[in-house]
Backbone of each chain as ProteinMPNN parsed JSONL, in Angstrom:
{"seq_chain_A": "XXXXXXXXXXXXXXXXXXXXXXXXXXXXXXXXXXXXXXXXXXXXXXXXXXXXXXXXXXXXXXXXXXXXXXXXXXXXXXXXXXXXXXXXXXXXXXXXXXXXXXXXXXXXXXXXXXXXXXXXXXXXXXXXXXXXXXXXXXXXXXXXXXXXXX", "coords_chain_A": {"N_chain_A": [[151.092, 144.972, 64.114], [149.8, 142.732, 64.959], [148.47, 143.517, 67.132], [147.029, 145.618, 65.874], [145.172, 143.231, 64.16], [144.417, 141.287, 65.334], [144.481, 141.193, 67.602], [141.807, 141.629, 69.025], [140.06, 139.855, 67.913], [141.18, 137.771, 68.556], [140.337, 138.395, 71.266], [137.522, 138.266, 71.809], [136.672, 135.694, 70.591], [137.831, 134.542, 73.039], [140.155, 133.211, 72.521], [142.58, 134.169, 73.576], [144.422, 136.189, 75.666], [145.07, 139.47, 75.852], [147.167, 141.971, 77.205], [147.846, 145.637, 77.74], [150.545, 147.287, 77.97], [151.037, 150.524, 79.755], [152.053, 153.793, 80.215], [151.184, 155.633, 83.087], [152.22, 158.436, 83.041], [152.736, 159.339, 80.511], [150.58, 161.153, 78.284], [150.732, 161.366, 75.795], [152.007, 159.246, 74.415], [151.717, 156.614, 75.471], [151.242, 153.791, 75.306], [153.506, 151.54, 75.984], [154.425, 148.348, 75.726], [153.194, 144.825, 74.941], [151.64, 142.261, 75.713], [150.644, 138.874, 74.692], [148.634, 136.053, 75.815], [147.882, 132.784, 75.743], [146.882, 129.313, 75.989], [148.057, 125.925, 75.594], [148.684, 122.526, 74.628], [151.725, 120.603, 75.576], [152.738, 118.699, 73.471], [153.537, 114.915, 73.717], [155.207, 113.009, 71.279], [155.407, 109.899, 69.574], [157.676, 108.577, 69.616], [157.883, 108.412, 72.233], [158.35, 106.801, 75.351], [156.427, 105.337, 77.769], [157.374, 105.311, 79.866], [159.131, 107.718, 80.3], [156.887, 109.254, 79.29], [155.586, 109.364, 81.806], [157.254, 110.183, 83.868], [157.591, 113.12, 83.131], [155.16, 113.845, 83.249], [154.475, 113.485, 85.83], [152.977, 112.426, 87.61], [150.422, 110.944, 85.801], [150.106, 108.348, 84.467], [149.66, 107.555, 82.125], [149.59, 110.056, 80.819], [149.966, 112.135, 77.984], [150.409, 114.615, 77.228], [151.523, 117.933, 78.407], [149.774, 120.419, 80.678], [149.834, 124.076, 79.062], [150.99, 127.386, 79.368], [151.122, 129.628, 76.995], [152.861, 132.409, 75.561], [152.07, 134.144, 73.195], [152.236, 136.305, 71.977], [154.656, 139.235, 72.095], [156.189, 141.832, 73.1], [157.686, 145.006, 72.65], [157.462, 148.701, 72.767], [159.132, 150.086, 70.681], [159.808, 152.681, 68.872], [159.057, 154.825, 70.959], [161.158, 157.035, 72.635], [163.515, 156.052, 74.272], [162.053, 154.187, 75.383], [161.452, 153.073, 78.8], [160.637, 150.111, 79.267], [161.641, 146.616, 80.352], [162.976, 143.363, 79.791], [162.639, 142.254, 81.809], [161.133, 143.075, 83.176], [158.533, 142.853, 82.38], [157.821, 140.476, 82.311], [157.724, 140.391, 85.009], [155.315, 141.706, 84.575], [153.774, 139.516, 83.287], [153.726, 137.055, 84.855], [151.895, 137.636, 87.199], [149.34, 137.519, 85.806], [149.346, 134.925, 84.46], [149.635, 133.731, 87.415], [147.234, 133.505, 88.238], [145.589, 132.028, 86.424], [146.849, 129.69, 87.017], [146.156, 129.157, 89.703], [143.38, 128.755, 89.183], [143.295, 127.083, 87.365], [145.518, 125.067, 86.493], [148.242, 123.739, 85.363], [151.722, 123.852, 84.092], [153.872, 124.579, 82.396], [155.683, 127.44, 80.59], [155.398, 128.186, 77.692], [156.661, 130.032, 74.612], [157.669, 131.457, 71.593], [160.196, 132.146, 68.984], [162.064, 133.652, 66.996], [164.881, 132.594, 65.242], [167.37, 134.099, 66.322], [170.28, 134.584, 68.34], [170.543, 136.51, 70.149], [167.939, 137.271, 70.903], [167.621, 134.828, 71.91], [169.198, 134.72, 73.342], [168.731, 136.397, 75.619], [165.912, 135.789, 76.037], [167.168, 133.538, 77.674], [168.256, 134.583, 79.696], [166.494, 135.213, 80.999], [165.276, 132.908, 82.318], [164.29, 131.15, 80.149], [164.111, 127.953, 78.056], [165.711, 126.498, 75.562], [163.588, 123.927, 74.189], [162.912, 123.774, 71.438], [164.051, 123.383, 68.149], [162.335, 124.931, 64.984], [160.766, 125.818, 62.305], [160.4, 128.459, 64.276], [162.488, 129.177, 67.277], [161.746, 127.298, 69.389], [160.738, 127.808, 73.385], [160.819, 126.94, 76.847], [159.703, 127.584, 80.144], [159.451, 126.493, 83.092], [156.607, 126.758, 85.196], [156.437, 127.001, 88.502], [154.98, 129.171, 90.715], [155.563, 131.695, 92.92], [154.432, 133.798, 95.207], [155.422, 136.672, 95.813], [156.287, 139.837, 97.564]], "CA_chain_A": [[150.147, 144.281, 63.243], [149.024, 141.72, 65.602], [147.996, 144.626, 68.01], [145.598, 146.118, 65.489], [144.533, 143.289, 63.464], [144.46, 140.34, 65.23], [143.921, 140.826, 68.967], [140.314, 142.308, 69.428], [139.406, 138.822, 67.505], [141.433, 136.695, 69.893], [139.948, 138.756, 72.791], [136.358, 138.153, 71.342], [136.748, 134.272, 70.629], [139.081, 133.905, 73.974], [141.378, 132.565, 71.927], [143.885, 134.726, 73.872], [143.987, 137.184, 76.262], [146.2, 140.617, 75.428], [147.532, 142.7, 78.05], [148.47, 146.679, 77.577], [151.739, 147.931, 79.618], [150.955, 151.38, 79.362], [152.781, 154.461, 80.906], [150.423, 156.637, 82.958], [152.456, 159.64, 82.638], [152.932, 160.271, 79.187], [149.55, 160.808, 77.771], [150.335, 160.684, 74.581], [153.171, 157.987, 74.13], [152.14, 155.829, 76.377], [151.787, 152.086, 74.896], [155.119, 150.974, 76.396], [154.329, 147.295, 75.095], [152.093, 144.9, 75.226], [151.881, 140.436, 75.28], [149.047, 137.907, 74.731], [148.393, 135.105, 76.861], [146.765, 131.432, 75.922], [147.148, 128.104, 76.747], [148.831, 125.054, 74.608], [149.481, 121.106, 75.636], [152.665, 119.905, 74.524], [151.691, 116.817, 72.897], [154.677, 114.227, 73.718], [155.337, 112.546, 70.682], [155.118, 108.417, 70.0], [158.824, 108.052, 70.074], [158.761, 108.416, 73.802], [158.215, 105.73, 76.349], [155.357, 105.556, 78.517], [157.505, 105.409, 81.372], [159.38, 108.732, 80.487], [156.201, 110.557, 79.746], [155.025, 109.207, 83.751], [158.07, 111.063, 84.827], [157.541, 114.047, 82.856], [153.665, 114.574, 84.192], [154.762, 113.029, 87.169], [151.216, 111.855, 87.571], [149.159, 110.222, 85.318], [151.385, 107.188, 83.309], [149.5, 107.522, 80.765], [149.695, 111.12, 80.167], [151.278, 112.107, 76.752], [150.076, 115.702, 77.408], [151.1, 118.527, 79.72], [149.389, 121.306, 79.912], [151.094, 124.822, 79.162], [150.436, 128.918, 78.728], [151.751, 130.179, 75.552], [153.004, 133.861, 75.541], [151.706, 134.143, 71.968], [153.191, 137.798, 71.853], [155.362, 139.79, 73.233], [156.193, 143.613, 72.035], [158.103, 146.509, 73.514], [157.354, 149.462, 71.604], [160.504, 150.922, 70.0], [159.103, 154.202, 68.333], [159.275, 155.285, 71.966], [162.299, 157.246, 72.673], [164.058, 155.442, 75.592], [161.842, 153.019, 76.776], [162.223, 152.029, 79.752], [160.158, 149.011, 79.597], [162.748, 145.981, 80.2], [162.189, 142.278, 79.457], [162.336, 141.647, 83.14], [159.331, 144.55, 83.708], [157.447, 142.788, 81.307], [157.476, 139.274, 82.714], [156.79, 140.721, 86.229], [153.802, 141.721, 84.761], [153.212, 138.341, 82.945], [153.589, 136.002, 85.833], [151.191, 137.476, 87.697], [148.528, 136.839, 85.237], [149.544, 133.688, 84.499], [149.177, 132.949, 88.545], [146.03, 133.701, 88.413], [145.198, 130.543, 85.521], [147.493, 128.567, 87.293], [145.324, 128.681, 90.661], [142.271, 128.336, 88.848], [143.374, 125.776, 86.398], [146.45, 124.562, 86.99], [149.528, 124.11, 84.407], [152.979, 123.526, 84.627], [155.09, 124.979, 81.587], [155.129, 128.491, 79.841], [156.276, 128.533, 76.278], [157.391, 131.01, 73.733], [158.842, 130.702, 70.741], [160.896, 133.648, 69.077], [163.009, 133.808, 65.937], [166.205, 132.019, 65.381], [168.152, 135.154, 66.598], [171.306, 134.125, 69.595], [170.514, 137.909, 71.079], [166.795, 137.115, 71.778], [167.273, 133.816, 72.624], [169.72, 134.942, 75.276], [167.526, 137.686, 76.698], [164.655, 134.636, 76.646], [167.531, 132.413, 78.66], [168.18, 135.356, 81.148], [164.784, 134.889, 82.003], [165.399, 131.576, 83.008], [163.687, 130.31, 79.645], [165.136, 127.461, 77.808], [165.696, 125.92, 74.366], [162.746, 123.325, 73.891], [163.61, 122.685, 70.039], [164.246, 124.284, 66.825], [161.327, 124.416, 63.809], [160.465, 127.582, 61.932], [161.078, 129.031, 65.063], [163.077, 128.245, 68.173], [160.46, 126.716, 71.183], [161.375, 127.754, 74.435], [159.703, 126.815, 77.727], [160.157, 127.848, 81.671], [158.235, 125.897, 84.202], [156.222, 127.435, 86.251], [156.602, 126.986, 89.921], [154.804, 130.07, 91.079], [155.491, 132.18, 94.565], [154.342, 135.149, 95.443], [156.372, 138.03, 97.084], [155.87, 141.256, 97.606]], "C_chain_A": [[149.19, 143.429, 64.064], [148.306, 142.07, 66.455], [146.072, 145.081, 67.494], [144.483, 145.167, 64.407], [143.492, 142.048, 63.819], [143.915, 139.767, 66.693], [142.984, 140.699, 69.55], [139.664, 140.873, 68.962], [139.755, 138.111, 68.274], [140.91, 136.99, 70.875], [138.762, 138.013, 72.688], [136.332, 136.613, 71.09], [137.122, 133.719, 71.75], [139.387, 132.809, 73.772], [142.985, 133.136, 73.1], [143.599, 135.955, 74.65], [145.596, 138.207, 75.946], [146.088, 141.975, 76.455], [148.551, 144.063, 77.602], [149.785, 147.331, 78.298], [151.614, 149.764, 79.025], [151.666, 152.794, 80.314], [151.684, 155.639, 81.154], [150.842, 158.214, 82.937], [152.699, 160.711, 81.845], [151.486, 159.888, 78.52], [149.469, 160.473, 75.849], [151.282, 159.695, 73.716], [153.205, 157.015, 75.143], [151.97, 154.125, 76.362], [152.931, 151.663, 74.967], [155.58, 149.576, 75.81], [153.186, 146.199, 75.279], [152.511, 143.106, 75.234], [150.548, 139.856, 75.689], [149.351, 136.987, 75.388], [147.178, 133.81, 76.288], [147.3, 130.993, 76.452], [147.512, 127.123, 75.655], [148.737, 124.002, 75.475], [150.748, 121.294, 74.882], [152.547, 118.493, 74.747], [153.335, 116.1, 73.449], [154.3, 112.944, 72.315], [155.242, 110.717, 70.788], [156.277, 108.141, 70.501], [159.12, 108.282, 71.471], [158.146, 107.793, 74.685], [157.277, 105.692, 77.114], [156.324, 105.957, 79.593], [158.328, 106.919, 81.354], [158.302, 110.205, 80.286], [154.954, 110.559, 81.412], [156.039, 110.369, 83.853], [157.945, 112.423, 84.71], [156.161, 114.582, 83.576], [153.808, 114.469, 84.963], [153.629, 112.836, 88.037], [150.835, 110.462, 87.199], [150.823, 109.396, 83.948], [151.024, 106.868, 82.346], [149.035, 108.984, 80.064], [150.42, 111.462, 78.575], [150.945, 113.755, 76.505], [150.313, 116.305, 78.124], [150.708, 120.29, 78.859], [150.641, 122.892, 79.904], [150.105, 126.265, 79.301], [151.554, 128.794, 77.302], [151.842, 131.748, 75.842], [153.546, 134.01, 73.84], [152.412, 135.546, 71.618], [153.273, 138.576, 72.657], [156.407, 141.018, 73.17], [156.964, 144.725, 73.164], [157.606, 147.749, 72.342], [158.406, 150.43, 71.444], [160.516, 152.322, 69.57], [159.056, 155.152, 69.504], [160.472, 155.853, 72.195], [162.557, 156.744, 73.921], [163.169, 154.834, 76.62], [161.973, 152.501, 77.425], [161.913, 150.711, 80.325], [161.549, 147.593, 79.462], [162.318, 144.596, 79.95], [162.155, 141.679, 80.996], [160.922, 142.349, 84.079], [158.441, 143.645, 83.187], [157.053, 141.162, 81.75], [156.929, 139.198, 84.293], [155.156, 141.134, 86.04], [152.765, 140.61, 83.983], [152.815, 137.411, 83.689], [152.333, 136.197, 86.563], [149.863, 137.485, 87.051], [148.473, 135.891, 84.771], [149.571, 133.24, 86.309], [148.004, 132.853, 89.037], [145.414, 132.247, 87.421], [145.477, 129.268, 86.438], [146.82, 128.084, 88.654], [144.14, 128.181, 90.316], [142.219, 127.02, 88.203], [144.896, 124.979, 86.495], [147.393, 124.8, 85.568], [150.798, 124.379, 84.515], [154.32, 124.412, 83.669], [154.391, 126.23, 81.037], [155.889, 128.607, 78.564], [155.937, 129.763, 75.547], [157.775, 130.684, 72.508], [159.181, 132.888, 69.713], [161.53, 133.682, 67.536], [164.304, 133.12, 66.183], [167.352, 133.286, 65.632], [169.01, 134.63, 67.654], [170.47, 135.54, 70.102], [169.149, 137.656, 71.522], [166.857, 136.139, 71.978], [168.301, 134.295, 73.554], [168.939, 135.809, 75.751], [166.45, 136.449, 77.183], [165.883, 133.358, 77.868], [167.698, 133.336, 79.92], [167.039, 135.568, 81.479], [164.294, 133.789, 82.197], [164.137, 130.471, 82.084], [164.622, 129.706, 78.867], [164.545, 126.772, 76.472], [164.782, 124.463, 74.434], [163.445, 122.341, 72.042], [163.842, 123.764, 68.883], [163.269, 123.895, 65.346], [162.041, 125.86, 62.923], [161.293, 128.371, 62.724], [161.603, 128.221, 66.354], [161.658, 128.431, 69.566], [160.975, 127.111, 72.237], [159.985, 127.463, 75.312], [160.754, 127.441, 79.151], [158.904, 127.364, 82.158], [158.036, 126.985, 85.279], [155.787, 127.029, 87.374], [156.141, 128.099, 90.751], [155.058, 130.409, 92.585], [155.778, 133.352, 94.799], [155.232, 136.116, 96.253], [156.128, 139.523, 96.906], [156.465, 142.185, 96.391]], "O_chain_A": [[147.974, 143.422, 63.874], [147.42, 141.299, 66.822], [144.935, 145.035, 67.964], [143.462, 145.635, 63.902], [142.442, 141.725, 63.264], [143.333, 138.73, 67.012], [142.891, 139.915, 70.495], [138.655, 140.594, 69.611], [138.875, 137.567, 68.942], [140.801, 136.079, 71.695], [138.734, 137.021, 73.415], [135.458, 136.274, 71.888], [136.932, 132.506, 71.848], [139.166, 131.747, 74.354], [144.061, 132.558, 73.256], [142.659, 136.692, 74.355], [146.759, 137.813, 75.857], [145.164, 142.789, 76.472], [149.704, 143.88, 77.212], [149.612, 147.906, 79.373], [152.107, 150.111, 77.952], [151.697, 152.433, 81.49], [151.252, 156.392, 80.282], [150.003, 159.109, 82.839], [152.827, 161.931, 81.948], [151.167, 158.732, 78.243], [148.749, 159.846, 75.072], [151.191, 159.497, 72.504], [154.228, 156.571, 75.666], [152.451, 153.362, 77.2], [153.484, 151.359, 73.91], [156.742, 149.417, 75.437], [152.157, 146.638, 75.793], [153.598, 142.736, 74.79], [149.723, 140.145, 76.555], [150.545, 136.956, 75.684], [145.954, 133.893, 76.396], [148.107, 131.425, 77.275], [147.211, 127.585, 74.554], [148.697, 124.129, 76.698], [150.879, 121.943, 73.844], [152.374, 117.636, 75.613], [154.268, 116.898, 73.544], [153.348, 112.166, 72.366], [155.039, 110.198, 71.885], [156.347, 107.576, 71.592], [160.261, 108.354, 71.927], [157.068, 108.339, 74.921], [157.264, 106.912, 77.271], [156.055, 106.976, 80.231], [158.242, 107.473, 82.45], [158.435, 111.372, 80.653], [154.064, 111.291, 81.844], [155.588, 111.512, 83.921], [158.083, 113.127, 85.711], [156.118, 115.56, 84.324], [153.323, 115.409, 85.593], [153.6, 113.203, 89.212], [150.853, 109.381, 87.788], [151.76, 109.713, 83.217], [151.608, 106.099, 81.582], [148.329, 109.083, 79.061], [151.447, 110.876, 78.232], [151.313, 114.145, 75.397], [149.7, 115.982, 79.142], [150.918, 120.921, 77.823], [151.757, 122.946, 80.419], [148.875, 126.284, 79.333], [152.432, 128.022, 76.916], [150.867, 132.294, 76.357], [154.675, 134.008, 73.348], [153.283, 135.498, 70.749], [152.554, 138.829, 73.623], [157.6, 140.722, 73.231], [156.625, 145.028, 74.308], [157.452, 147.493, 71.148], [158.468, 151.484, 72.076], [161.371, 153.07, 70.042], [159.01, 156.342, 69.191], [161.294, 154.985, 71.9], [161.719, 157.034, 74.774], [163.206, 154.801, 77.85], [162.521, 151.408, 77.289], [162.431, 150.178, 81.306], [162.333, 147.647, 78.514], [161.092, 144.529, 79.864], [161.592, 140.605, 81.21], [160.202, 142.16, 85.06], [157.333, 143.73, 83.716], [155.934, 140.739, 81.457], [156.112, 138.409, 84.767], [154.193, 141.019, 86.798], [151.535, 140.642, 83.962], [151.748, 136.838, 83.467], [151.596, 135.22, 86.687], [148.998, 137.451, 87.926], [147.313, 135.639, 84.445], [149.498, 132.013, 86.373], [147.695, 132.252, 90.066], [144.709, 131.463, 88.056], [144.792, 128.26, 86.616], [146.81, 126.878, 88.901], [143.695, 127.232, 90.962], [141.408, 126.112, 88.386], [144.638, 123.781, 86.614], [147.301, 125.795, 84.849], [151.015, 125.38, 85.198], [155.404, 124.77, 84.13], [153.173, 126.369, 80.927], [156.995, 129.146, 78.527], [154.977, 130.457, 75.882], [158.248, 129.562, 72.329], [158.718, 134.026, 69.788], [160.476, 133.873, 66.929], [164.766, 133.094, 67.324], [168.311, 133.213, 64.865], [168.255, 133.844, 68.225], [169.396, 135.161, 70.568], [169.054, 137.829, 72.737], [165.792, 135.922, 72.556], [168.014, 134.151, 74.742], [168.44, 135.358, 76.782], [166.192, 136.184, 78.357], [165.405, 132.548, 78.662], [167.344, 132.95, 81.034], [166.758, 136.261, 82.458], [163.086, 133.56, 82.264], [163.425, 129.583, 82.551], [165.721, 130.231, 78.686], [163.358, 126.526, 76.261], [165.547, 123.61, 74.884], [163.958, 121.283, 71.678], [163.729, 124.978, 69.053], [163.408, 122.839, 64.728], [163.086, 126.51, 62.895], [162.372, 128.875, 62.413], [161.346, 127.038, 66.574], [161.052, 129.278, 70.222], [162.138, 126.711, 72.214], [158.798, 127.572, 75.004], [161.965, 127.657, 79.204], [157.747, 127.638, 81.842], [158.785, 127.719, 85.922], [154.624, 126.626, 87.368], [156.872, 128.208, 91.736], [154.818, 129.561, 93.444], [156.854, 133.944, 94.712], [155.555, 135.96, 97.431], [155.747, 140.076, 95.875], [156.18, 143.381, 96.331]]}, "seq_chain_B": "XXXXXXXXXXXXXXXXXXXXXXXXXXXXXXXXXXXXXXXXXXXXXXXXXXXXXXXXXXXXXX", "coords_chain_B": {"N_chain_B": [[157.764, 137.584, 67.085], [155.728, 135.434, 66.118], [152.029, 134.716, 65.254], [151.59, 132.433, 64.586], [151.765, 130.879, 66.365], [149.628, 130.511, 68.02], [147.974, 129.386, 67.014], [149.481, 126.61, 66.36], [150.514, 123.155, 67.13], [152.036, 122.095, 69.933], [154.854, 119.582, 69.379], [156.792, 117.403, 70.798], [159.286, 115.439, 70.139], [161.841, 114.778, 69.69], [164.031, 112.881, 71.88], [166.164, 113.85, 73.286], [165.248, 116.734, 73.482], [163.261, 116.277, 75.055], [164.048, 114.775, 77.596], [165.328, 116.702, 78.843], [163.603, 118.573, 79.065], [161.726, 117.019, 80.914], [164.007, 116.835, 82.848], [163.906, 119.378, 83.66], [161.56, 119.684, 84.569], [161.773, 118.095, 86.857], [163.048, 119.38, 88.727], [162.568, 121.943, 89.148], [162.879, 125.402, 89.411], [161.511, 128.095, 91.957], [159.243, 130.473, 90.384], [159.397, 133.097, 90.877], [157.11, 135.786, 91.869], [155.214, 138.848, 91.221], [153.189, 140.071, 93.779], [150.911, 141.241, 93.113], [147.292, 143.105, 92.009], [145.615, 141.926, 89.351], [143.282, 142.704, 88.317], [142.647, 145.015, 89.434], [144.764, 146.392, 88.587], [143.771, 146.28, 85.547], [141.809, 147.466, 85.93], [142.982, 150.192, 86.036], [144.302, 150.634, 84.122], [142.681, 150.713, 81.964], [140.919, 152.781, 82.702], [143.354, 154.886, 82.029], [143.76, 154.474, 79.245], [141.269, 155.285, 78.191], [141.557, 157.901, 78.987], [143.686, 158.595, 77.796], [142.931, 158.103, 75.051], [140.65, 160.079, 74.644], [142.072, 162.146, 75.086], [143.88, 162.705, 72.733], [141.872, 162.168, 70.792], [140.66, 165.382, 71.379], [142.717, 166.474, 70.652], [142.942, 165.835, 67.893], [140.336, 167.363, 66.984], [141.097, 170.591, 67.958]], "CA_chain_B": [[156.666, 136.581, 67.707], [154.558, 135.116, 64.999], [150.554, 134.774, 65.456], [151.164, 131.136, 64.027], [151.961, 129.866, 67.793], [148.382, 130.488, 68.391], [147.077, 127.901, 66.22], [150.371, 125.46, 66.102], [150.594, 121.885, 68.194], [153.228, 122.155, 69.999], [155.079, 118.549, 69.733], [158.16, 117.045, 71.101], [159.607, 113.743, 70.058], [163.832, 115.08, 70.103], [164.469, 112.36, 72.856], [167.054, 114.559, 74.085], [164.705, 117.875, 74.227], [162.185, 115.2, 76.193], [165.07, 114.581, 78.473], [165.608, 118.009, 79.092], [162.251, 118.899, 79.711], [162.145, 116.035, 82.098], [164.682, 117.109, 83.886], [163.512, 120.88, 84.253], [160.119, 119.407, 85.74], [161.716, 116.966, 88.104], [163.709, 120.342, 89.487], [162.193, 123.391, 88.699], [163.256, 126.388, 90.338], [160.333, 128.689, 91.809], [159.457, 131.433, 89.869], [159.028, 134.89, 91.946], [155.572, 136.395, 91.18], [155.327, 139.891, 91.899], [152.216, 140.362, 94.259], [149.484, 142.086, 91.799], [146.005, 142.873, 91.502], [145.544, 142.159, 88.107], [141.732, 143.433, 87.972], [142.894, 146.465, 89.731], [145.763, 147.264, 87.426], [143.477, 146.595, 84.535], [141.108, 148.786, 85.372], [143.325, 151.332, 86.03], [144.773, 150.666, 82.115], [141.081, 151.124, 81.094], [140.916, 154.539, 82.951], [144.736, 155.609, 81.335], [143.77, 154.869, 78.2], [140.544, 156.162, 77.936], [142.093, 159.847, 79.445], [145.191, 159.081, 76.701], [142.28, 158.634, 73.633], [140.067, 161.599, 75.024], [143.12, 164.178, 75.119], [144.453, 162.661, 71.297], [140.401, 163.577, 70.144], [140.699, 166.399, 71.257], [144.045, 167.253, 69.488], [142.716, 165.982, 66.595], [139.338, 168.496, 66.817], [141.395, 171.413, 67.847]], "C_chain_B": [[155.809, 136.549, 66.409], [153.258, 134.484, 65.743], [150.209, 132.543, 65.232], [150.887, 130.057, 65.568], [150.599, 129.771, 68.456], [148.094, 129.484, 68.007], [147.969, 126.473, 66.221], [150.056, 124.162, 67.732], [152.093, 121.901, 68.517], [153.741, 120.612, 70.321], [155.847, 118.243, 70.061], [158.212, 115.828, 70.348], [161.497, 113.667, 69.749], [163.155, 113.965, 71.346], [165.356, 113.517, 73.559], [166.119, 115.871, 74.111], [163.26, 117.234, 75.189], [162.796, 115.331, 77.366], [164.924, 116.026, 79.194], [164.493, 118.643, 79.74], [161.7, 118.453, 81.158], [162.538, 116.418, 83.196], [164.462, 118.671, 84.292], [162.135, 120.444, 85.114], [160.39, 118.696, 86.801], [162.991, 118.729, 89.301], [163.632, 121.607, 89.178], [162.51, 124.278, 89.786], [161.786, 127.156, 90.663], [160.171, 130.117, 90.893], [158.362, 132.424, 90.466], [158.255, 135.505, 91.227], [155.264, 137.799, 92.262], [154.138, 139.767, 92.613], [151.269, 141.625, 93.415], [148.067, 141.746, 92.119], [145.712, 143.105, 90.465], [144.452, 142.935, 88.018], [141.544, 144.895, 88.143], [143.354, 147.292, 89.026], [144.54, 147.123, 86.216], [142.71, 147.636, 84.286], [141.389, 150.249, 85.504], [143.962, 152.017, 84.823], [143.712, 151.131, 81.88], [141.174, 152.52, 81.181], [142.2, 155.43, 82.541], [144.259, 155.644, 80.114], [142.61, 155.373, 77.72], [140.805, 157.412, 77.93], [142.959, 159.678, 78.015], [143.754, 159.495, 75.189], [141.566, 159.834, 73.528], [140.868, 162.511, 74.568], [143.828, 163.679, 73.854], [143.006, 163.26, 70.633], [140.02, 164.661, 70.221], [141.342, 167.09, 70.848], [143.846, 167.295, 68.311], [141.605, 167.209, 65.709], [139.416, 169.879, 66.832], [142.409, 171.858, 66.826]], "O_chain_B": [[155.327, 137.523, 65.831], [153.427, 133.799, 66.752], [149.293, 131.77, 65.516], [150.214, 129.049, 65.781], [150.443, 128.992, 69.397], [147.933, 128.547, 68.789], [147.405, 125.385, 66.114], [149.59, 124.344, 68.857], [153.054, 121.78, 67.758], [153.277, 120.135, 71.356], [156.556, 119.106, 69.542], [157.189, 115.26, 69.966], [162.18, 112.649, 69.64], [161.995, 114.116, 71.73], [164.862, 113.989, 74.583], [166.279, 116.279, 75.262], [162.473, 117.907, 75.854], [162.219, 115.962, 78.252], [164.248, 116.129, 80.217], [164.535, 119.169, 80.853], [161.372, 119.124, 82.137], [161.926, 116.456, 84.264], [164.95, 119.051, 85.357], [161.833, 120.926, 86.206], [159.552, 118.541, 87.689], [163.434, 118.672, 90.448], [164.615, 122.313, 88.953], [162.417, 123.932, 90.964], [160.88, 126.974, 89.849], [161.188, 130.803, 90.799], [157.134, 132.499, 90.508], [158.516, 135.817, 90.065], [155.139, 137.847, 93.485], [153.541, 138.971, 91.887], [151.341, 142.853, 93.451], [147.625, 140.633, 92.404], [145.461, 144.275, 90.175], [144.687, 144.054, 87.562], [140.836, 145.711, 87.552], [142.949, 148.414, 88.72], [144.313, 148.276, 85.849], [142.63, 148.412, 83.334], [140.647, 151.206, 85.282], [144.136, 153.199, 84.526], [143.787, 152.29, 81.471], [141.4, 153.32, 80.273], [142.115, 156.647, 82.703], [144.215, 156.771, 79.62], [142.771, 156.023, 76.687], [140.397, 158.129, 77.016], [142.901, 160.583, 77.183], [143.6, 160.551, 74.576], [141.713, 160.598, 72.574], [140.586, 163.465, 73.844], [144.78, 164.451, 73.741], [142.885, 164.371, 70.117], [139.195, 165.146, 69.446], [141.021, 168.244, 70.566], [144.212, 168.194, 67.554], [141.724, 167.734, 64.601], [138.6, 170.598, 66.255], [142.749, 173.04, 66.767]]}, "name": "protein", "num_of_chains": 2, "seq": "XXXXXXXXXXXXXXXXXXXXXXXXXXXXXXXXXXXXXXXXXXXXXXXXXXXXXXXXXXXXXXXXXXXXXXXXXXXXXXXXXXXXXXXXXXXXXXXXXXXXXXXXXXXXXXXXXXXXXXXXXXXXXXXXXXXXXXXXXXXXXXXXXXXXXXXXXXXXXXXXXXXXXXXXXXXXXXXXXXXXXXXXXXXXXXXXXXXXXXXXXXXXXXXXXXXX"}
């Protein structure tokens, strides 16, 4: 849905940028999956101390803002018989467009947020993301510390 | 994944998911970034999926 109804407008506003994982060997099954890419602060609320949101920016002591990416969506495509796209394929090919923001612009956290499901929030913790909070849906974040390797 | 995270503020004020946060920024681990040329790969997506829609219009015409 968000593929065909919703992305071409986020591309066109850059609201969001949406990245194809596509398989060049099957020509005609080859949308493997696909995830969007903005940016977010997370606001720090009043109830929290000046001096714990210093530590958190670890900057500016009167920050109450850091900034973030958002991985607004984030899709395998199932209809595929035995995709072999994995959620660890799929963040290798996230990071490195997110290191590309992060040199230009900088930014420290990458959030998510997912469904109250245990099975995708463990897949999101084996990818070394972590429970933030619980609304609607559950928040997760992973800081990003980027470093390249081959 | 809902579309809403686009538009939402994301806020904290849990003390304890503050904390937490906190403490993932004061010791973050690095996170291993494959070596990519994004611009490269994209435009090599461009040129896949152009060939993939070509050879479906033509399935559909024959």
């Amino acid at each position: 849905m968000f593929l065909k109804e919703k992305s071409l407008d986020f591309e066109r506003t850059h609201n969001a940028r949406t990245y194809l994982m596509l398989d060049a060997d099957n020509i005609s099954h080859n949308l493997l999956g696909y995830f969007s890419l903005s940016f977010k602060e997370i606001v720090i609320g009043p109830k929290v101390s000046r001096t714990k949101t210093q530590k958190m920016d670890g900057f500016n002591k009167h920050a109450e803002r850091i900034r973030a990416y958002l991985i607004g969506q984030l899709a395998k495509n199932f209809a595929i018989p035995n995709n072999p796209l994995t959620i660890n394929e799929i963040f290798n090919q996230i990071y490195p467009a997110l290191l590309q923001a992060h040199e230009s612009v900088g930014g420290r956290v990458i959030l998510l947020e997912c469904e109250d499901n245990l099975k995708l929030v463990n897949l999101y913790q084996a990818s070394w993301f972590e429970v933030l909070q619980k609304q609607d849906l559950v928040q997760m974040y992973r800081i990003f510390d980027p470093i390249e390797v081959q | 994944m809902s579309t809403q995270s686009f538009d939402r503020t994301f806020t904290v004020t849990d003390r304890k998911a503050i904390k937490k946060l906190n403490a993932s920024l004061a010791a973050a681990p690095k996170t291993l970034v494959r070596q990519m040329d994004v611009k490269t790969e994209s435009m090599r997506g461009i040129a896949i999926l152009k060939h993939s829609l070509s050879a479906s219009k033509t399935q559909l015409q024959s």
